[in-house]
MARFIMI-923392 format. One record per atom (N, C-alpha, C, O): x, y, z. Coordinates in steps of 0.05 Angstrom, whole numbers, padded with zeros to 5 digits, always signed. Example, Ala and Ser with C-alpha at 12.3 -4.5 7.8 and 13.67 -1.06 7.14 Angstrom:
+00264-00114+00156
+00246-00090+00156
+00264-00066+00156
+00285-00066+00169
+00257-00045+00142
+00273-00021+00143
+00258+00001+00157
+00268+00023+00161
END
This chain:
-00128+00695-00400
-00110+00675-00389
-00092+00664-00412
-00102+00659-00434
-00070+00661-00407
-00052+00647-00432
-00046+00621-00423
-00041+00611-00402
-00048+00607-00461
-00052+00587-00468
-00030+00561-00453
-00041+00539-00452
-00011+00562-00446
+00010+00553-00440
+00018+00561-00411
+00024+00585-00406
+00017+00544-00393
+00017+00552-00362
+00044+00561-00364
+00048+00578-00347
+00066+00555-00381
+00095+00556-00373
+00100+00589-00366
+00115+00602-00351
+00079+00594-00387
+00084+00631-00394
+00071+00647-00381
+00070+00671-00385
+00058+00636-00364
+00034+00651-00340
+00053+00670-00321
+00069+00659-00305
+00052+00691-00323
+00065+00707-00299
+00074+00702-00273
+00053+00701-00259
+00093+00699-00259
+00090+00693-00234
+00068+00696-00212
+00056+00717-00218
+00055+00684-00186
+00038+00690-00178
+00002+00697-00186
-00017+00706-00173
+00007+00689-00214
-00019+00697-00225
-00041+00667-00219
-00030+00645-00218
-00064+00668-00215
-00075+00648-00217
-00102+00647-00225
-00111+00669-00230
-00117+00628-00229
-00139+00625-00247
-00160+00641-00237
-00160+00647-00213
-00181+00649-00256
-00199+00683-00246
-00218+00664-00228
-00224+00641-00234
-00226+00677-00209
-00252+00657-00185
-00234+00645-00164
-00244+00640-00142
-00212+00641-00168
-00202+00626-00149
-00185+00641-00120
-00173+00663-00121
-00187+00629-00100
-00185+00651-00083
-00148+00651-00074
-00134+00632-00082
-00137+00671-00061
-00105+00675-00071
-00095+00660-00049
-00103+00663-00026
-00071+00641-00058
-00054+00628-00045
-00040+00656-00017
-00036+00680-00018
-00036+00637+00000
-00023+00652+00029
+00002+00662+00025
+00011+00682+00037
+00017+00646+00004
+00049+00656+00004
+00046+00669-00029
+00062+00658-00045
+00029+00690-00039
+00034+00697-00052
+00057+00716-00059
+00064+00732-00041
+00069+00717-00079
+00087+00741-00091
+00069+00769-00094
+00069+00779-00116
+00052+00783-00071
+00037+00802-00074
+00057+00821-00073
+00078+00819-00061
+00047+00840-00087
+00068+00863-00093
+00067+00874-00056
+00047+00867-00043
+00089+00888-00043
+00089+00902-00013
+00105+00924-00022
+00121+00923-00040
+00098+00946-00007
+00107+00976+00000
+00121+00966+00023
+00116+00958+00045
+00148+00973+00003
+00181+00978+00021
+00180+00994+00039
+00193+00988+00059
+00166+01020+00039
+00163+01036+00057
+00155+01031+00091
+00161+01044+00111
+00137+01003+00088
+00119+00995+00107
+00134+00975+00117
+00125+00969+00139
+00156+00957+00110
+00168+00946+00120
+00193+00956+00123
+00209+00948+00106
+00202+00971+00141
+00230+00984+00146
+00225+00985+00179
+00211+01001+00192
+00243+00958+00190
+00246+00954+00217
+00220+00949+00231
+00199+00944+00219
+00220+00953+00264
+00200+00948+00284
+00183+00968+00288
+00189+00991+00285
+00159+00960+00296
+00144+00985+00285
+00143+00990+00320
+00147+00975+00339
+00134+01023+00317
+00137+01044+00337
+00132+01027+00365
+00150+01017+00378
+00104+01026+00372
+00094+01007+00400
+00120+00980+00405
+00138+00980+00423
+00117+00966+00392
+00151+00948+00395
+00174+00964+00414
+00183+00962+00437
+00178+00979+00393
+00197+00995+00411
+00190+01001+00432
+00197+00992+00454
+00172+01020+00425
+00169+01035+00462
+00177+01002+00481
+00195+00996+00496
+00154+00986+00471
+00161+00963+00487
+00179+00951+00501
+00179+00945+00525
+00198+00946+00482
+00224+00934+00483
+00234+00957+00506
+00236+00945+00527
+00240+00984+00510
+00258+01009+00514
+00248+01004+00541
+00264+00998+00559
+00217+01006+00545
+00204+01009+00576
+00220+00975+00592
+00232+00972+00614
+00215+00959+00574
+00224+00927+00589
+00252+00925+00595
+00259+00910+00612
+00272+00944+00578
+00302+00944+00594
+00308+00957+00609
+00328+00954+00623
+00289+00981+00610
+00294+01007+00634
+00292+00995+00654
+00310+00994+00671
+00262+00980+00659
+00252+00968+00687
+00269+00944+00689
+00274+00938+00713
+00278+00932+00678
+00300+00918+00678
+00337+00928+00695
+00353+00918+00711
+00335+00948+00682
+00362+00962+00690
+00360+00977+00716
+00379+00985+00729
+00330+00980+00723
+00330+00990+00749
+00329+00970+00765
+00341+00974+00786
+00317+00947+00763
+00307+00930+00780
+00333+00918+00794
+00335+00914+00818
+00353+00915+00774
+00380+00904+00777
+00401+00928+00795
+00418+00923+00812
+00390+00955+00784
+00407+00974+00813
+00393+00972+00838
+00405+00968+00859
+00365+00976+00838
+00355+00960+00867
+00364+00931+00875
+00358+00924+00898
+00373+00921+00864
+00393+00891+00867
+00406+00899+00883
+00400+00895+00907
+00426+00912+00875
+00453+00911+00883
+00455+00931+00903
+00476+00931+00915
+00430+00959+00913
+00430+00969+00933
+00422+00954+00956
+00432+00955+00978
+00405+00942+00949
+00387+00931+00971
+00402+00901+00980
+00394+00887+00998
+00420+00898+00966
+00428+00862+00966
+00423+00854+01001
+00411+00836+01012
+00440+00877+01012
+00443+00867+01042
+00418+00869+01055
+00416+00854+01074
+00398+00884+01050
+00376+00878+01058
+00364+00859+01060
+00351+00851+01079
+00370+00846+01031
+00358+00825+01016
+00362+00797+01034
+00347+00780+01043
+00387+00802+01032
+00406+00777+01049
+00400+00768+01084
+00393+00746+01092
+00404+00791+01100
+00390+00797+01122
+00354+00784+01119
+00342+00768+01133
+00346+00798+01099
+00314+00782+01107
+00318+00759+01108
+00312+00748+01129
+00331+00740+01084
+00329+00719+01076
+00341+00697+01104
+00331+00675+01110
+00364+00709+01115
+00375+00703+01133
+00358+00691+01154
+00359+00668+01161
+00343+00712+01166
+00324+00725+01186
+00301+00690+01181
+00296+00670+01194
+00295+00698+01164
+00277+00673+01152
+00290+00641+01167
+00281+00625+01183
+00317+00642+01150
+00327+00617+01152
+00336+00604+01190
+00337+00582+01202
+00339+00630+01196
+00347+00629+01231
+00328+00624+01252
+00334+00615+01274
+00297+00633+01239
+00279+00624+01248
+00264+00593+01252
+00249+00582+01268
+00278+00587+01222
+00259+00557+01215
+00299+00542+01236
+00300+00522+01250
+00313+00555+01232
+00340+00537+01244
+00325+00535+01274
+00322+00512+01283
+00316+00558+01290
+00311+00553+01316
+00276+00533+01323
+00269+00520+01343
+00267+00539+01306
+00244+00534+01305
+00237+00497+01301
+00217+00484+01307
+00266+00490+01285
+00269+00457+01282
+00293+00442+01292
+00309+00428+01279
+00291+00447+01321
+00317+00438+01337
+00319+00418+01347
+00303+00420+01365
+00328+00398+01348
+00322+00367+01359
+00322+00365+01390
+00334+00381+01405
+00311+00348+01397
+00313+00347+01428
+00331+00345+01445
+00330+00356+01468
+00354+00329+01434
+00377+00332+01443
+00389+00344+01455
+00401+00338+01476
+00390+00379+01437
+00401+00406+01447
+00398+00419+01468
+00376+00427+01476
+00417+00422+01477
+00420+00427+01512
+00402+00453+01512
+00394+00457+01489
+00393+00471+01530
+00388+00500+01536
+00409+00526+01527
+00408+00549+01518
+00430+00503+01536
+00456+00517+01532
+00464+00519+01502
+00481+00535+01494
+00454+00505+01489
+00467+00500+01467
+00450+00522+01455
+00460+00541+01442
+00423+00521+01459
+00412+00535+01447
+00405+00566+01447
+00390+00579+01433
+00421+00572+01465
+00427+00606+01479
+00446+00609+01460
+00440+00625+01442
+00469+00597+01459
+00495+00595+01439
+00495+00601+01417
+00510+00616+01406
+00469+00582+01404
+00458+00586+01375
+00447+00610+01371
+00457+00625+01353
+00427+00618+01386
+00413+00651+01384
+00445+00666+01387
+00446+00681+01369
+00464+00667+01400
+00478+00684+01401
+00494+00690+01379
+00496+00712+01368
+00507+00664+01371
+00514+00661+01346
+00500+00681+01318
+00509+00700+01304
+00474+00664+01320
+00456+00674+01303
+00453+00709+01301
+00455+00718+01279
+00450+00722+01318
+00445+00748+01327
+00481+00762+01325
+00483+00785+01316
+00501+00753+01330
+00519+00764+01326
+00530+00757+01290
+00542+00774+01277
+00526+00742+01284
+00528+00741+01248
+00513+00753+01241
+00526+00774+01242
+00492+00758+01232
+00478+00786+01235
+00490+00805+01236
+00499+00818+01217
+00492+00809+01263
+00503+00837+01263
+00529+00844+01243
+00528+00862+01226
+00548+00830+01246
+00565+00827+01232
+00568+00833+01203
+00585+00847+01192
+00547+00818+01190
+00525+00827+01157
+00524+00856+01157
+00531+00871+01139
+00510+00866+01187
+00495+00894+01177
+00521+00908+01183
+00523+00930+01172
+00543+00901+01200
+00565+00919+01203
+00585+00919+01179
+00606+00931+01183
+00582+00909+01157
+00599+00897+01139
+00626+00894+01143
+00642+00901+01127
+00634+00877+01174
+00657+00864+01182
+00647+00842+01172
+00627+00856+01172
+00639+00817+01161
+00645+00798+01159
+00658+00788+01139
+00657+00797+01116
+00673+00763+01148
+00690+00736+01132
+00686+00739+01113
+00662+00741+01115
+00693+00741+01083
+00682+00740+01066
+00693+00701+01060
+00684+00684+01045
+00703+00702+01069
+00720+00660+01068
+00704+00646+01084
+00704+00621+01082
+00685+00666+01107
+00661+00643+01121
+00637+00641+01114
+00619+00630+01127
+00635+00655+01084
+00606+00652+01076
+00593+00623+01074
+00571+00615+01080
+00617+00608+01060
+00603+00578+01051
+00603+00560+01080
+00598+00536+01078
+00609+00569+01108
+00601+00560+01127
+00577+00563+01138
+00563+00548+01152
+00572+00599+01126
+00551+00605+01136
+00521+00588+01111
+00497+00583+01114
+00538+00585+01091
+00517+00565+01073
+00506+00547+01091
+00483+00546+01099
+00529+00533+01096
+00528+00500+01100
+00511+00508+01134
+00505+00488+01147
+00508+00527+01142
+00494+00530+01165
+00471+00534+01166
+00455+00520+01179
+00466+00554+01151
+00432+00562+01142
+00420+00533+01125
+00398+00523+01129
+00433+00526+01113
+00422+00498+01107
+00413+00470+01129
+00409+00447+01121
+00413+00479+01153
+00399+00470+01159
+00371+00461+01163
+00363+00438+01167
+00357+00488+01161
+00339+00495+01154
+00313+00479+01138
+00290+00471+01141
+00334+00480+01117
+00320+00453+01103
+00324+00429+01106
+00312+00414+01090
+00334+00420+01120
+00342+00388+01132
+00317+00376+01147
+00303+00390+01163
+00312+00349+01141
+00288+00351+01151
+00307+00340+01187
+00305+00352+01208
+00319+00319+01184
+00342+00300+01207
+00362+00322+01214
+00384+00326+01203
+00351+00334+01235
+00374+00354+01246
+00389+00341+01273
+00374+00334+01291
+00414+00337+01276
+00426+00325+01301
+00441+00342+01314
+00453+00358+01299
+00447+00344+01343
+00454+00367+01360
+00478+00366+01340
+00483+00388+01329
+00496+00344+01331
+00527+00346+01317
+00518+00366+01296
+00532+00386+01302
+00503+00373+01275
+00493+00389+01267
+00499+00419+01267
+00514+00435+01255
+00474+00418+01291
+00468+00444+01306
+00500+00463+01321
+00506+00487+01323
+00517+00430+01330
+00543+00444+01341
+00564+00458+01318
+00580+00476+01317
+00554+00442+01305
+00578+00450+01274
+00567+00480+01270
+00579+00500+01277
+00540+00476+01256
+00529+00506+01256
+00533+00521+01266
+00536+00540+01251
+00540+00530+01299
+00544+00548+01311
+00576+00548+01310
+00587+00570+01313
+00584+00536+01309
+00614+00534+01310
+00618+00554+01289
+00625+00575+01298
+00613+00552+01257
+00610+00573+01230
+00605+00596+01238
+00622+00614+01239
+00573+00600+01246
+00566+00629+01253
+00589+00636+01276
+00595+00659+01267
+00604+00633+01296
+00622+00643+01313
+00637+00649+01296
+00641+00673+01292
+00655+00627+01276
+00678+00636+01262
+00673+00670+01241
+00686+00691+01240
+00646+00657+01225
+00640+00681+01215
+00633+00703+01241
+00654+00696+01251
+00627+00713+01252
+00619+00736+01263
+00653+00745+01280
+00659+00768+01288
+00667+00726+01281
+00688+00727+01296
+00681+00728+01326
+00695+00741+01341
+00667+00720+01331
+00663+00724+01363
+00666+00699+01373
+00653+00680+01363
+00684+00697+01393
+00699+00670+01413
+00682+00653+01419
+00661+00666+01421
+00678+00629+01423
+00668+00614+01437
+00669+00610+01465
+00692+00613+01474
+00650+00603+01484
+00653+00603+01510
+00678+00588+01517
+00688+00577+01498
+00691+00585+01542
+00708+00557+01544
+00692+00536+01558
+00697+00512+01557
+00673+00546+01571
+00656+00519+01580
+00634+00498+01564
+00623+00478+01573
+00633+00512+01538
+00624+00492+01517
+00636+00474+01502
+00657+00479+01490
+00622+00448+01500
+00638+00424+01489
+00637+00432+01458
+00622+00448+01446
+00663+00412+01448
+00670+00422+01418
+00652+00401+01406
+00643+00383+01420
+00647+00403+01376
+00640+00377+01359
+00650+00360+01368
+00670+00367+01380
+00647+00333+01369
+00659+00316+01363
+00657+00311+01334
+00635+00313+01322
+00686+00304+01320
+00688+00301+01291
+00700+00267+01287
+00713+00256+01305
+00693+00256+01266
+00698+00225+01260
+00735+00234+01258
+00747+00255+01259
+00745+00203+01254
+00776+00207+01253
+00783+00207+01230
+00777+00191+01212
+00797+00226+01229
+00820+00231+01200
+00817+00216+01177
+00823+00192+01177
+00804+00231+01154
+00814+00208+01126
+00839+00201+01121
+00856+00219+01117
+00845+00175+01120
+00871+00171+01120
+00872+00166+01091
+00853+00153+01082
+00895+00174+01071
+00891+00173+01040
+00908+00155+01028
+00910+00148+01004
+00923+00145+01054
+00945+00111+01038
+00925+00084+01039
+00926+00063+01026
+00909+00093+01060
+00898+00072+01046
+00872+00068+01031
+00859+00089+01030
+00860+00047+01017
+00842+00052+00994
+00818+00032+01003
+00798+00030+00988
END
């Protein structure tokens, strides 16, 4: 051991004593050159199934959409307030069943989707009111393009925002 700590070798330390964690231990350059093999494979398998999962995305979307649909039209009929005539609710299934179709025929709106949002969101509403339910079907008709009866009543809608005054 030499006499003078100043001149002690780097990383050297006193004999018995056990070696610091961040030593300056000598390493084989060889052994550190990039990610080692298993990594890879790793990494390679996780973007493949990745890159497929994402073209089954985009094949299947309309599938996708239709189920999800299917789901939401169920809980729409399934949470209908009392209010809603018989009639109203024949209307709704028709509605319902012709937007649909419409999906799987890929004729539809692409400008009535966010009606068809604001429709399927009912769903989750817990306070559903026939004004609601009429609006809703009113969307699915526009989206599917299919007419409305003439013997059915329209929304009633509140009156005009008027913007002069504040």
């Amino acid at each position: 051991m030499v006499e003078n700590p100043a001149e002690e070798p780097r990383g050297a330390q006193p004999e018995g004593a056990t070696p610091a964690p961040f030593d300056d231990a000598p390493h084989d350059p060889a052994a550190l050159k990039g990610c080692s093999r298993p990594i890879l494979i790793g990494c390679a398998a996780t973007v493949l199934i990745g890159a497929l999962l994402f073209l089954l995305l985009i094949v299947k979307a309309k599938d996708l959409f239709l189920w999800a649909y299917e789901v939401n039209a169920r809980q729409i009929l399934a949470n209908l307030p009392p209010d809603v005539t018989a009639e109203d609710e024949e209307r709704l299934r028709r509605a319902l069943d012709a937007a649909s179709q419409a999906v799987t025929e890929g004729r539809i709106d692409m400008s009535g989707l966010q009606d068809l949002q604001r429709a399927l969101g009912l769903a989750s509403k817990r306070e559903v009111s026939r004004q609601d339910v009429l609006e809703a079907i009113e969307a699915l008709e526009r989206l599917a393009a299919t007419p409305a009866p003439a013997d059915s009543p329209a929304p009633q809608r509140g009156p005009p925002i008027d913007a002069t005054t504040t």
